[in-house]
DRENSELO-48116 format. One record per residue: residue in three letters; x, y, z of N, C-alpha, C in turn. Coordinates in steps of 0.2 Angstrom, whole numbers, plus 5000, padded with zeros to 4 digits. Atoms other than C-alpha are relative to their C-alpha. Example, Ala and Ser with C-alpha at 12.3 -4.5 7.8 and 13.67 -1.06 7.14 Angstrom:
BEGIN
ALA500449945000506249785039500450065000;SER499649944999506849955036499650055003;
END
This chain:
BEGIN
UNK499749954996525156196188499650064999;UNK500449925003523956346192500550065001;UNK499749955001524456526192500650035005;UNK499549984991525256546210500549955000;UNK499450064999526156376208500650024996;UNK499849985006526856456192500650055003;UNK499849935000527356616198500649985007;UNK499849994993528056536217500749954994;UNK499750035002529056416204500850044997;UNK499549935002530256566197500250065005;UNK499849944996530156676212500649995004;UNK499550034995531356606222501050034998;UNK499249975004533056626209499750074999;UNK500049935002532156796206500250045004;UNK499749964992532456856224500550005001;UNK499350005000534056806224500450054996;UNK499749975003534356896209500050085001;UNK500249934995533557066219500450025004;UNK499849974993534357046233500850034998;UNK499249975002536157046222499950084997;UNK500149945003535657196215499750065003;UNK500049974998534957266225500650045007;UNK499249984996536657266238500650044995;UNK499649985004537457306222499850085000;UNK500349945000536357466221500350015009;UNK499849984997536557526239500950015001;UNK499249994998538457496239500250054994;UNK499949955002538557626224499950065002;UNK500349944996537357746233500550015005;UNK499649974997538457726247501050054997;UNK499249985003540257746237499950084996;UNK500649965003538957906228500749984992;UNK499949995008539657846212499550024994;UNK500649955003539057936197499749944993;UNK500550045004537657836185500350014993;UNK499850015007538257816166499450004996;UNK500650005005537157846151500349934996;UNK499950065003536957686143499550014994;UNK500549995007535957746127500649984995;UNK499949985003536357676112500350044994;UNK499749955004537457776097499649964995;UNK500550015009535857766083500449994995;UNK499650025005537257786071500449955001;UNK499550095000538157626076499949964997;UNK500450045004537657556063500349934996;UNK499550055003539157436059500250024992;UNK499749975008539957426040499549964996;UNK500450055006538857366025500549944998;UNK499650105004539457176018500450034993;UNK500049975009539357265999500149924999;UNK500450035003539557155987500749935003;UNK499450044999541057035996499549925000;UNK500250074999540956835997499949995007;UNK500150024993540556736012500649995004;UNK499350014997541656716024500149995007;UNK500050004992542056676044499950085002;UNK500049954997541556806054500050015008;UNK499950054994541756816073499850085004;UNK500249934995540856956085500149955007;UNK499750014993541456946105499450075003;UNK500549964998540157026116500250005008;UNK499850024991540257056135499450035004;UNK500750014993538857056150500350025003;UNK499749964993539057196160499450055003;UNK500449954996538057266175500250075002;UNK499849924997537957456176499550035002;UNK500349955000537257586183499950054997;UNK500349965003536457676174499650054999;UNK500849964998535157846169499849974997;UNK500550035001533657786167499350074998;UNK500349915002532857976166500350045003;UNK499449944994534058106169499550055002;UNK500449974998532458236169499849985006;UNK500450004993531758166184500649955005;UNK499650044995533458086191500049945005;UNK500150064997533157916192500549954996;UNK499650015001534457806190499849905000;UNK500350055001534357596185500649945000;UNK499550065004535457446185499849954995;UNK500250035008535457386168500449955000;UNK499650095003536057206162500150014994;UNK499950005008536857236144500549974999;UNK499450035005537957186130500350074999;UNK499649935000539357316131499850035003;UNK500249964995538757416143499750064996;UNK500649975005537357486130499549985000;UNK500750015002535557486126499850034996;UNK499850094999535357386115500749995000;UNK499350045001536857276113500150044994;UNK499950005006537757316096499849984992;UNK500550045002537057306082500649964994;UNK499750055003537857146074500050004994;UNK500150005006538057146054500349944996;UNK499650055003538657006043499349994993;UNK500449995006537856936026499949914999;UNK500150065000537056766021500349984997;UNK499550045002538056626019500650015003;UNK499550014995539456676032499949945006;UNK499750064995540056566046500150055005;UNK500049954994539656686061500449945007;UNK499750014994540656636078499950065005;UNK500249974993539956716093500249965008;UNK499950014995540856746109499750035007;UNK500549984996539956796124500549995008;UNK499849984994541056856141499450035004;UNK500449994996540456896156500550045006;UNK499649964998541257046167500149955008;UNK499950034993542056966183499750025006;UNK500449974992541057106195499449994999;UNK500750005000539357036188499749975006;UNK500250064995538156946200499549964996;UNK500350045006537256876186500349944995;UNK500050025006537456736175499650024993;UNK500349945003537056796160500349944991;UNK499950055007536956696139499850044996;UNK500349975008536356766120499649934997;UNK500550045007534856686110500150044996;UNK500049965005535056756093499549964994;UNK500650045005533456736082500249994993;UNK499950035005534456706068500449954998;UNK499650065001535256546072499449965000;UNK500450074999534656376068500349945004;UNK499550054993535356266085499550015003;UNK500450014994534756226101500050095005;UNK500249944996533856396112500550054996;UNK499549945002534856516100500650005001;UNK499449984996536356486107500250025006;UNK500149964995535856536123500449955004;UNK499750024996536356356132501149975000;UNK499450035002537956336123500450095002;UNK499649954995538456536132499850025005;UNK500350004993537756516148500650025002;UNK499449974998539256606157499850025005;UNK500349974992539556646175500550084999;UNK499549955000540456796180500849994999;UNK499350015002542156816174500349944995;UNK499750045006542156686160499550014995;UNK500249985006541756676144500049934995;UNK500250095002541056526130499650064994;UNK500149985004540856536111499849944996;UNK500550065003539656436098499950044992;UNK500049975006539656466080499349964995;UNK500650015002538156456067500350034990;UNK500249975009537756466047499450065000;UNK500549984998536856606044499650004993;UNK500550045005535456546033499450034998;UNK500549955001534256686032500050074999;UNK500049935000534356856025499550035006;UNK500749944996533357006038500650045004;UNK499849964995533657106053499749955006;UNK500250034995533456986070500450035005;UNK499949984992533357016089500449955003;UNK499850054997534556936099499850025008;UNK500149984993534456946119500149945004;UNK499850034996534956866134499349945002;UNK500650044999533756716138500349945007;UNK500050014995534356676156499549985004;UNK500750024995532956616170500350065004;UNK501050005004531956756172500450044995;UNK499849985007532256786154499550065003;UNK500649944998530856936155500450065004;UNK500049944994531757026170500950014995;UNK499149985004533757006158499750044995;UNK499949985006532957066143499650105003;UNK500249954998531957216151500550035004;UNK499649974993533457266162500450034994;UNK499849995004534057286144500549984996;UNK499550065002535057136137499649984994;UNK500350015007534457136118500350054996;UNK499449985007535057186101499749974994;UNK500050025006535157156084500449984994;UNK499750015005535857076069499949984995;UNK499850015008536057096051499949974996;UNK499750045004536056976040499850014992;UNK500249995006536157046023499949954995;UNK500050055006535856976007500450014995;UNK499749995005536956925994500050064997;UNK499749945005537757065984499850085007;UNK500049954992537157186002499350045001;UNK500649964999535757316006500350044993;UNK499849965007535557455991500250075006;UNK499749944997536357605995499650055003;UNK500049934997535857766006500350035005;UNK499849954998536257916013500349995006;UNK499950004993536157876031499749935003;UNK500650034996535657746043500250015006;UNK500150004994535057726059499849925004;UNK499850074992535057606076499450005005;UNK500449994992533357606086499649955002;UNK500550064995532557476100499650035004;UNK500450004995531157506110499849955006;UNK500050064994531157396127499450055005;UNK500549974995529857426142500549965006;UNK499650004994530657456159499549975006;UNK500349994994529857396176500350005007;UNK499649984997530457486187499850035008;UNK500549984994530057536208500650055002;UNK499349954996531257676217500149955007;UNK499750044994532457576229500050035005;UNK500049954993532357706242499549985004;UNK500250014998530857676245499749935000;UNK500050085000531057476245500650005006;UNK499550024997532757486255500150055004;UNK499949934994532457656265500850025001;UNK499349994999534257706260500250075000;UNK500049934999533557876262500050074995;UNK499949965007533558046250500650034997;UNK499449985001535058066242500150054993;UNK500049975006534358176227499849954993;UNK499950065005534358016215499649955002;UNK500250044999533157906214499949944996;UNK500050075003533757716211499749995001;UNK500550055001532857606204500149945000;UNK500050065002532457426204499449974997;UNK500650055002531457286194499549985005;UNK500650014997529957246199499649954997;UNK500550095003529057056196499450024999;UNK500850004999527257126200500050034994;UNK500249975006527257276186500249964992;UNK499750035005528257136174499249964999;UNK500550075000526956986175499250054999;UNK500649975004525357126174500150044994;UNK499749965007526357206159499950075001;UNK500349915000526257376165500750045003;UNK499349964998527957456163500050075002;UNK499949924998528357626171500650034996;UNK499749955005529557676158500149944994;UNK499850035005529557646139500550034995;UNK499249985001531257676130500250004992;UNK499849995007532157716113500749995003;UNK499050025000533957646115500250035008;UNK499949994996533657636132499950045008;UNK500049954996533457786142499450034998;UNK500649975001531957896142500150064996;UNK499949935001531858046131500950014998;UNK499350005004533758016127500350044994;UNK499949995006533558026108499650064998;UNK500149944999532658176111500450075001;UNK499449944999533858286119500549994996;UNK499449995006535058236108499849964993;UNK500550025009534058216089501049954997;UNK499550055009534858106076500050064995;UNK499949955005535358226062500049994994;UNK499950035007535258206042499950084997;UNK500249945005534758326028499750034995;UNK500450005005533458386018500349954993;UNK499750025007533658286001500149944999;UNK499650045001534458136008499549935002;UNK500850075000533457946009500649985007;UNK499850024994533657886027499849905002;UNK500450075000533457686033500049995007;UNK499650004991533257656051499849945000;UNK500250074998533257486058499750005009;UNK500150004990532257456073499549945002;UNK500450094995531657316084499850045005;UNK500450004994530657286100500349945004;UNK499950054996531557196113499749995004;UNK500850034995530057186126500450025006;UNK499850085005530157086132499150025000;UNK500650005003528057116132499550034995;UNK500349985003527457276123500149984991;UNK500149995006526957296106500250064996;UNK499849955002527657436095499650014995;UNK500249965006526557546082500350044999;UNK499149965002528157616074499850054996;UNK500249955005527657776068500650075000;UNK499449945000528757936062499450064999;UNK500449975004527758106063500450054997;UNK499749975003527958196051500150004992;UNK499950045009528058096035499749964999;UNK500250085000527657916030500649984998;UNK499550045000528757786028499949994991;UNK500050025008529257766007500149934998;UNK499850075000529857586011499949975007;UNK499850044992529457456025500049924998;UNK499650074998530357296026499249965005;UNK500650034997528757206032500349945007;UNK499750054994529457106051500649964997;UNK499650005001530957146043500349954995;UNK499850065005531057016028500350074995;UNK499649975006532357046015499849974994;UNK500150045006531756926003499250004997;UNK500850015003529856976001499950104999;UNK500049935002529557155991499750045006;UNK500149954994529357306002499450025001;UNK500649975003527657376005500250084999;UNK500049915000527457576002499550015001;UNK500749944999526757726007499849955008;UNK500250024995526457666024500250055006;UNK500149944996525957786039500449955007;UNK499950044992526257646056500049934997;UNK499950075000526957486056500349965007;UNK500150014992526657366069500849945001;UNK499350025002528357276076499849955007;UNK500250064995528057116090500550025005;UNK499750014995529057096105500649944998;UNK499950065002530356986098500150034993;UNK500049995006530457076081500350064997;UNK499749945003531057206068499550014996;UNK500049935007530857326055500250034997;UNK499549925002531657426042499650044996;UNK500349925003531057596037500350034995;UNK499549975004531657696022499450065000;UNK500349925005531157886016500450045000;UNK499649965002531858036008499850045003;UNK500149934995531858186020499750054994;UNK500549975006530558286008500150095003;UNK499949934998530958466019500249995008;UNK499949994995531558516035499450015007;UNK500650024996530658456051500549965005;UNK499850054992531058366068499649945000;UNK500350055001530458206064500049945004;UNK500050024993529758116079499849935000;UNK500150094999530057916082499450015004;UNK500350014996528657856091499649935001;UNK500350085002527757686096499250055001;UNK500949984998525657746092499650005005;UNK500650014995524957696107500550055004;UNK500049944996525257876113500250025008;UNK500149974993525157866131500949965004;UNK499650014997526657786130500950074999;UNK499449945001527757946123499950025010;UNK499949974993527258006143500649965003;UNK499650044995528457856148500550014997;UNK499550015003529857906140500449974992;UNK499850035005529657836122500150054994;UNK499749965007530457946108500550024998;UNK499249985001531857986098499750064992;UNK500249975003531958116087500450024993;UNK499849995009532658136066500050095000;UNK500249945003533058316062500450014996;UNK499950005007533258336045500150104998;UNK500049925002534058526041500250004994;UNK499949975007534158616026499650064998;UNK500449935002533058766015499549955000;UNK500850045003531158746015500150004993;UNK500350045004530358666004499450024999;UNK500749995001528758766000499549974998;UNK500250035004528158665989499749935001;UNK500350064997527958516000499750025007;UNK500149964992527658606018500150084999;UNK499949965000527358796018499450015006;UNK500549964997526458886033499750034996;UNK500449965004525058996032499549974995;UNK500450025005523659016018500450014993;UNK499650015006524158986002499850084997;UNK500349925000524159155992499750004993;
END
Protein backbone atom coordinates (compact mmCIF):
# COMPACT_ATOMS: atom_id res chain seq x y z
CA UNK A 1 0.00 0.00 0.00
CA UNK A 2 1.75 3.27 -1.17
CA UNK A 3 1.41 6.67 0.55
CA UNK A 4 -1.95 7.90 -0.99
CA UNK A 5 -3.50 4.50 -0.70
CA UNK A 6 -2.52 4.81 3.13
CA UNK A 7 -3.69 8.22 3.78
CA UNK A 8 -7.33 7.72 1.28
CA UNK A 9 -7.58 4.39 3.61
CA UNK A 10 -8.36 6.69 7.15
CA UNK A 11 -9.71 9.70 5.38
CA UNK A 12 -12.92 8.84 4.99
CA UNK A 13 -14.04 8.11 9.01
CA UNK A 14 -11.83 11.32 9.38
CA UNK A 15 -14.24 13.42 7.41
CA UNK A 16 -17.05 12.25 9.07
CA UNK A 17 -15.31 12.89 12.22
CA UNK A 18 -14.88 16.90 10.86
CA UNK A 19 -17.95 17.17 9.57
CA UNK A 20 -19.58 16.23 13.31
CA UNK A 21 -17.50 18.72 14.70
CA UNK A 22 -17.45 20.91 12.77
CA UNK A 23 -21.63 21.38 12.91
CA UNK A 24 -20.89 20.90 16.42
CA UNK A 25 -18.74 24.04 16.34
CA UNK A 26 -20.99 26.37 14.30
CA UNK A 27 -24.06 25.46 16.35
CA UNK A 28 -22.15 26.81 19.51
CA UNK A 29 -21.08 29.97 17.39
CA UNK A 30 -24.52 30.32 16.54
CA UNK A 31 -26.05 29.75 20.30
CA UNK A 32 -22.43 32.42 21.09
CA UNK A 33 -21.84 29.99 23.88
CA UNK A 34 -18.99 31.04 25.94
CA UNK A 35 -15.55 28.59 25.49
CA UNK A 36 -14.21 26.93 28.87
CA UNK A 37 -10.75 26.75 29.92
CA UNK A 38 -9.81 23.14 29.93
CA UNK A 39 -6.23 23.50 31.41
CA UNK A 40 -5.16 21.13 33.71
CA UNK A 41 -4.96 21.97 37.88
CA UNK A 42 -0.81 21.09 37.95
CA UNK A 43 -1.51 20.48 41.44
CA UNK A 44 -4.01 17.61 40.84
CA UNK A 45 -1.73 15.63 41.76
CA UNK A 46 -3.88 12.85 43.43
CA UNK A 47 -2.95 11.26 47.15
CA UNK A 48 0.36 9.49 47.74
CA UNK A 49 -0.15 5.34 48.37
CA UNK A 50 2.51 5.72 51.47
CA UNK A 51 3.28 2.86 52.96
CA UNK A 52 -0.44 0.90 52.64
CA UNK A 53 -0.94 -2.65 51.09
CA UNK A 54 -2.26 -3.57 47.79
CA UNK A 55 -5.59 -3.42 47.20
CA UNK A 56 -8.60 -2.96 44.50
CA UNK A 57 -8.60 0.05 43.24
CA UNK A 58 -11.25 1.57 40.73
CA UNK A 59 -10.96 5.17 38.73
CA UNK A 60 -14.25 6.12 36.42
CA UNK A 61 -13.22 8.37 33.67
CA UNK A 62 -15.68 10.21 31.33
CA UNK A 63 -15.13 11.41 27.35
CA UNK A 64 -16.44 14.69 26.99
CA UNK A 65 -16.46 17.08 23.86
CA UNK A 66 -15.81 20.69 24.82
CA UNK A 67 -15.38 23.71 23.73
CA UNK A 68 -12.63 24.96 24.63
CA UNK A 69 -9.77 28.13 24.80
CA UNK A 70 -7.15 27.27 23.10
CA UNK A 71 -5.29 30.82 23.21
CA UNK A 72 -7.23 33.30 25.04
CA UNK A 73 -4.47 36.09 24.06
CA UNK A 74 -5.24 35.72 20.44
CA UNK A 75 -9.00 34.40 21.04
CA UNK A 76 -8.97 31.32 19.52
CA UNK A 77 -11.10 28.80 20.61
CA UNK A 78 -10.93 24.63 20.08
CA UNK A 79 -12.99 21.64 20.40
CA UNK A 80 -11.09 19.36 22.63
CA UNK A 81 -11.83 15.48 22.98
CA UNK A 82 -10.79 14.70 26.85
CA UNK A 83 -11.20 12.70 29.92
CA UNK A 84 -13.13 14.93 32.37
CA UNK A 85 -13.39 17.79 30.45
CA UNK A 86 -9.35 18.61 31.14
CA UNK A 87 -6.13 18.58 29.44
CA UNK A 88 -4.74 16.06 30.29
CA UNK A 89 -7.18 13.61 31.77
CA UNK A 90 -6.32 13.18 35.63
CA UNK A 91 -3.71 12.10 36.76
CA UNK A 92 -4.40 8.44 38.01
CA UNK A 93 -2.30 7.19 41.07
CA UNK A 94 -2.21 3.86 42.59
CA UNK A 95 0.83 1.48 43.77
CA UNK A 96 2.19 -1.84 42.48
CA UNK A 97 0.65 -4.87 43.18
CA UNK A 98 -3.08 -3.24 43.20
CA UNK A 99 -5.96 -4.65 41.13
CA UNK A 100 -6.79 -1.29 39.11
CA UNK A 101 -10.56 -1.39 37.53
CA UNK A 102 -11.02 1.28 35.03
CA UNK A 103 -14.28 2.70 33.85
CA UNK A 104 -14.62 4.59 30.87
CA UNK A 105 -18.12 6.64 29.95
CA UNK A 106 -18.86 8.54 27.35
CA UNK A 107 -21.07 11.98 27.54
CA UNK A 108 -24.37 11.25 25.69
CA UNK A 109 -23.89 14.67 23.64
CA UNK A 110 -20.66 13.26 22.10
CA UNK A 111 -20.21 12.65 18.44
CA UNK A 112 -17.28 10.51 18.95
CA UNK A 113 -16.70 7.10 19.97
CA UNK A 114 -14.13 7.39 22.10
CA UNK A 115 -11.72 4.22 24.55
CA UNK A 116 -8.32 4.57 26.99
CA UNK A 117 -5.06 2.60 26.20
CA UNK A 118 -3.14 2.77 29.44
CA UNK A 119 0.63 2.07 28.96
CA UNK A 120 0.63 0.40 32.13
CA UNK A 121 -1.36 -2.55 31.41
CA UNK A 122 -0.39 -5.79 30.32
CA UNK A 123 -3.80 -6.92 27.92
CA UNK A 124 -4.87 -6.65 24.53
CA UNK A 125 -4.37 -2.65 23.02
CA UNK A 126 -4.18 -1.28 26.56
CA UNK A 127 -7.49 -1.64 27.32
CA UNK A 128 -8.56 0.48 24.55
CA UNK A 129 -10.75 -2.57 22.73
CA UNK A 130 -12.35 -3.67 25.86
CA UNK A 131 -13.64 0.40 26.35
CA UNK A 132 -14.52 1.38 22.95
CA UNK A 133 -17.73 3.33 24.04
CA UNK A 134 -20.20 5.18 21.96
CA UNK A 135 -21.92 8.07 23.30
CA UNK A 136 -23.91 7.81 26.31
CA UNK A 137 -22.58 4.43 27.58
CA UNK A 138 -20.11 3.29 29.37
CA UNK A 139 -17.66 -0.21 29.69
CA UNK A 140 -15.03 -1.30 32.37
CA UNK A 141 -11.84 -3.75 32.29
CA UNK A 142 -9.63 -4.36 35.14
CA UNK A 143 -5.65 -5.10 35.09
CA UNK A 144 -2.69 -6.02 37.64
CA UNK A 145 -0.58 -3.47 37.92
CA UNK A 146 2.89 -4.97 37.48
CA UNK A 147 5.26 -2.16 36.92
CA UNK A 148 6.33 0.52 39.15
CA UNK A 149 6.71 4.33 37.02
CA UNK A 150 4.69 7.16 35.79
CA UNK A 151 2.60 6.08 32.28
CA UNK A 152 0.64 7.84 29.53
CA UNK A 153 -2.56 6.78 29.05
CA UNK A 154 -4.84 8.16 25.90
CA UNK A 155 -7.68 7.59 23.85
CA UNK A 156 -6.46 5.23 20.84
CA UNK A 157 -9.79 5.47 18.74
CA UNK A 158 -9.25 5.36 14.56
CA UNK A 159 -7.64 8.35 13.90
CA UNK A 160 -5.89 7.66 17.21
CA UNK A 161 -3.44 10.95 16.22
CA UNK A 162 -6.49 13.31 15.60
CA UNK A 163 -8.17 11.99 19.69
CA UNK A 164 -4.85 12.29 21.37
CA UNK A 165 -3.92 15.73 19.85
CA UNK A 166 -7.50 17.15 20.27
CA UNK A 167 -6.38 16.28 23.88
CA UNK A 168 -7.42 12.70 25.20
CA UNK A 169 -4.23 11.74 27.19
CA UNK A 170 -2.96 11.39 30.78
CA UNK A 171 -1.21 9.78 33.26
CA UNK A 172 -0.87 7.23 35.83
CA UNK A 173 1.17 6.53 38.86
CA UNK A 174 2.17 3.47 39.74
CA UNK A 175 4.02 3.66 42.81
CA UNK A 176 6.31 1.47 44.37
CA UNK A 177 6.02 -0.40 47.28
CA UNK A 178 6.30 1.43 50.54
CA UNK A 179 5.42 4.85 48.01
CA UNK A 180 7.51 7.88 46.62
CA UNK A 181 9.97 9.55 49.27
CA UNK A 182 8.48 12.58 50.59
CA UNK A 183 8.44 16.25 49.27
CA UNK A 184 7.40 19.60 49.72
CA UNK A 185 5.14 19.96 46.65
CA UNK A 186 4.15 18.26 43.47
CA UNK A 187 3.26 18.96 40.24
CA UNK A 188 0.99 17.78 36.99
CA UNK A 189 2.52 18.81 33.43
CA UNK A 190 1.76 17.34 29.76
CA UNK A 191 2.95 18.72 26.72
CA UNK A 192 0.58 17.85 23.57
CA UNK A 193 0.90 19.46 19.98
CA UNK A 194 -2.23 20.96 18.52
CA UNK A 195 -3.16 21.07 14.76
CA UNK A 196 -5.21 23.36 14.45
CA UNK A 197 -7.01 25.80 11.06
CA UNK A 198 -9.55 28.80 11.99
CA UNK A 199 -13.12 27.39 11.18
CA UNK A 200 -14.17 30.64 9.84
CA UNK A 201 -12.20 30.51 7.30
CA UNK A 202 -13.09 26.67 6.36
CA UNK A 203 -16.93 27.34 7.03
CA UNK A 204 -17.23 31.18 6.22
CA UNK A 205 -19.37 31.38 9.41
CA UNK A 206 -18.15 34.91 9.38
CA UNK A 207 -16.17 37.37 12.17
CA UNK A 208 -17.54 36.94 15.25
CA UNK A 209 -14.44 38.25 17.24
CA UNK A 210 -13.49 34.48 18.15
CA UNK A 211 -11.63 32.45 16.07
CA UNK A 212 -12.79 28.70 16.25
CA UNK A 213 -10.66 26.35 15.42
CA UNK A 214 -10.57 23.00 13.99
CA UNK A 215 -8.02 19.80 13.34
CA UNK A 216 -6.50 19.78 10.52
CA UNK A 217 -5.11 16.13 8.79
CA UNK A 218 -2.60 17.96 6.35
CA UNK A 219 -0.49 19.95 9.32
CA UNK A 220 -1.05 16.41 11.55
CA UNK A 221 0.65 13.87 8.92
CA UNK A 222 3.60 16.76 7.91
CA UNK A 223 4.03 16.97 11.86
CA UNK A 224 3.87 20.70 11.98
CA UNK A 225 1.60 21.74 14.72
CA UNK A 226 0.29 25.47 15.05
CA UNK A 227 0.11 25.25 18.80
CA UNK A 228 2.32 23.53 21.46
CA UNK A 229 0.86 23.17 24.89
CA UNK A 230 1.38 22.84 28.79
CA UNK A 231 -1.74 21.30 30.17
CA UNK A 232 -3.42 22.15 27.17
CA UNK A 233 -3.99 25.70 26.49
CA UNK A 234 -1.25 28.01 25.31
CA UNK A 235 0.47 30.15 27.74
CA UNK A 236 -2.08 28.98 30.45
CA UNK A 237 0.59 28.02 33.00
CA UNK A 238 2.09 31.31 32.42
CA UNK A 239 -0.48 33.52 33.35
CA UNK A 240 -1.38 31.81 36.11
CA UNK A 241 2.49 30.38 37.78
CA UNK A 242 2.55 27.37 39.88
CA UNK A 243 3.66 28.58 43.15
CA UNK A 244 6.25 27.03 46.00
CA UNK A 245 8.98 28.52 48.24
CA UNK A 246 12.20 29.32 48.47
CA UNK A 247 13.82 26.19 50.65
CA UNK A 248 11.41 23.73 49.67
CA UNK A 249 12.27 20.39 47.25
CA UNK A 250 9.71 20.18 44.39
CA UNK A 251 8.74 17.03 42.04
CA UNK A 252 7.01 17.46 38.86
CA UNK A 253 5.64 14.67 36.85
CA UNK A 254 5.41 15.40 33.30
CA UNK A 255 4.70 13.48 29.95
CA UNK A 256 4.28 14.06 26.23
CA UNK A 257 1.08 13.11 24.96
CA UNK A 258 1.94 13.94 21.24
CA UNK A 259 0.86 12.50 19.65
CA UNK A 260 4.25 13.38 17.45
CA UNK A 261 6.71 15.99 18.91
CA UNK A 262 9.58 15.42 20.96
CA UNK A 263 10.08 17.17 24.38
CA UNK A 264 13.68 18.58 25.61
CA UNK A 265 12.21 19.24 29.10
CA UNK A 266 14.05 21.95 30.46
CA UNK A 267 13.46 24.32 33.52
CA UNK A 268 15.35 27.74 33.18
CA UNK A 269 16.67 28.79 35.73
CA UNK A 270 18.25 25.67 37.71
CA UNK A 271 18.94 22.12 36.96
CA UNK A 272 17.25 19.26 37.70
CA UNK A 273 18.77 17.58 41.24
CA UNK A 274 16.84 14.30 40.33
CA UNK A 275 15.61 12.74 37.00
CA UNK A 276 13.75 9.71 36.96
CA UNK A 277 15.23 8.68 33.51
CA UNK A 278 11.56 7.87 31.09
CA UNK A 279 10.31 7.78 34.26
CA UNK A 280 11.59 4.30 35.86
CA UNK A 281 11.18 3.86 39.51
CA UNK A 282 13.24 0.94 39.84
CA UNK A 283 16.65 2.20 38.10
CA UNK A 284 18.69 4.92 40.27
CA UNK A 285 18.21 8.61 39.43
CA UNK A 286 20.56 10.39 37.37
CA UNK A 287 21.86 13.92 38.74
CA UNK A 288 22.63 17.31 38.15
CA UNK A 289 21.05 17.15 34.81
CA UNK A 290 20.28 20.52 32.83
CA UNK A 291 17.44 18.94 29.61
CA UNK A 292 15.92 15.81 29.68
CA UNK A 293 14.63 14.35 26.51
CA UNK A 294 10.89 12.77 26.94
CA UNK A 295 9.26 10.77 23.67
CA UNK A 296 5.83 11.15 22.60
CA UNK A 297 4.34 8.44 24.38
CA UNK A 298 6.41 9.05 27.63
CA UNK A 299 7.30 10.57 30.93
CA UNK A 300 9.47 11.93 33.39
CA UNK A 301 9.89 12.89 36.92
CA UNK A 302 11.91 15.88 37.97
CA UNK A 303 13.05 16.67 41.57
CA UNK A 304 14.91 20.15 42.93
CA UNK A 305 15.19 22.28 45.80
CA UNK A 306 14.05 25.90 45.13
CA UNK A 307 17.87 27.21 45.74
CA UNK A 308 16.42 31.20 45.76
CA UNK A 309 13.67 33.13 44.53
CA UNK A 310 12.95 33.09 40.72
CA UNK A 311 10.10 32.47 38.01
CA UNK A 312 11.27 29.28 37.00
CA UNK A 313 10.18 28.72 33.36
CA UNK A 314 9.04 24.97 32.11
CA UNK A 315 9.95 24.66 28.63
CA UNK A 316 10.49 21.97 25.83
CA UNK A 317 14.34 23.26 24.23
CA UNK A 318 13.55 23.25 20.83
CA UNK A 319 12.73 27.10 21.49
CA UNK A 320 10.82 28.00 18.63
CA UNK A 321 8.25 26.23 20.09
CA UNK A 322 7.80 28.48 23.34
CA UNK A 323 6.30 31.07 20.19
CA UNK A 324 3.56 28.33 19.91
CA UNK A 325 2.29 28.41 23.12
CA UNK A 326 4.61 26.04 25.23
CA UNK A 327 5.24 27.15 28.80
CA UNK A 328 4.30 26.99 32.22
CA UNK A 329 5.80 28.72 34.88
CA UNK A 330 7.28 27.74 38.81
CA UNK A 331 7.61 30.78 41.13
CA UNK A 332 9.21 30.10 43.92
CA UNK A 333 9.02 33.11 46.61
CA UNK A 334 10.82 34.01 49.48
CA UNK A 335 14.12 36.23 50.70
CA UNK A 336 17.16 36.26 48.38
CA UNK A 337 19.57 34.17 48.61
CA UNK A 338 22.86 36.18 47.76
CA UNK A 339 24.81 33.60 48.18
CA UNK A 340 23.45 31.56 45.40
CA UNK A 341 22.09 34.44 42.82
CA UNK A 342 23.05 38.16 43.59
CA UNK A 343 22.79 41.00 40.88
CA UNK A 344 25.49 43.13 40.03
CA UNK A 345 29.42 42.92 40.49
CA UNK A 346 30.50 41.12 43.35
CA UNK A 347 32.12 43.85 45.88
Amino acid sequence: MDGSQRKASFVRPLELGLLAVGLTLASYAGAEQQAVSIVQDPTAVGVPVGKREAKIVKFTLEAEEVLGVLDKEQSRTYMYWTFNGKVPGPLLRARVGDTIEITLKNKSDSAMIHNIDLHAVWGQGGGAGATSVAPGDEKSFSFKALHPGLFVYHCATPIIPQHISSGMYGMILIEPEGGLPKVDREFYLMQGDIYADDLRASLDVGNTGTANTVFNLDRMLAEQPTYVVMNGSAGALAANPMKAKVGETVRVFFGVGGPNLISSFHVIGTVFDRVYNQASLTSPPLTDVQTTLVPPGGATIVEMKLRAPANYIFVDHALSRLMKGNVAILKAEGEAVPEVFQPGKLK
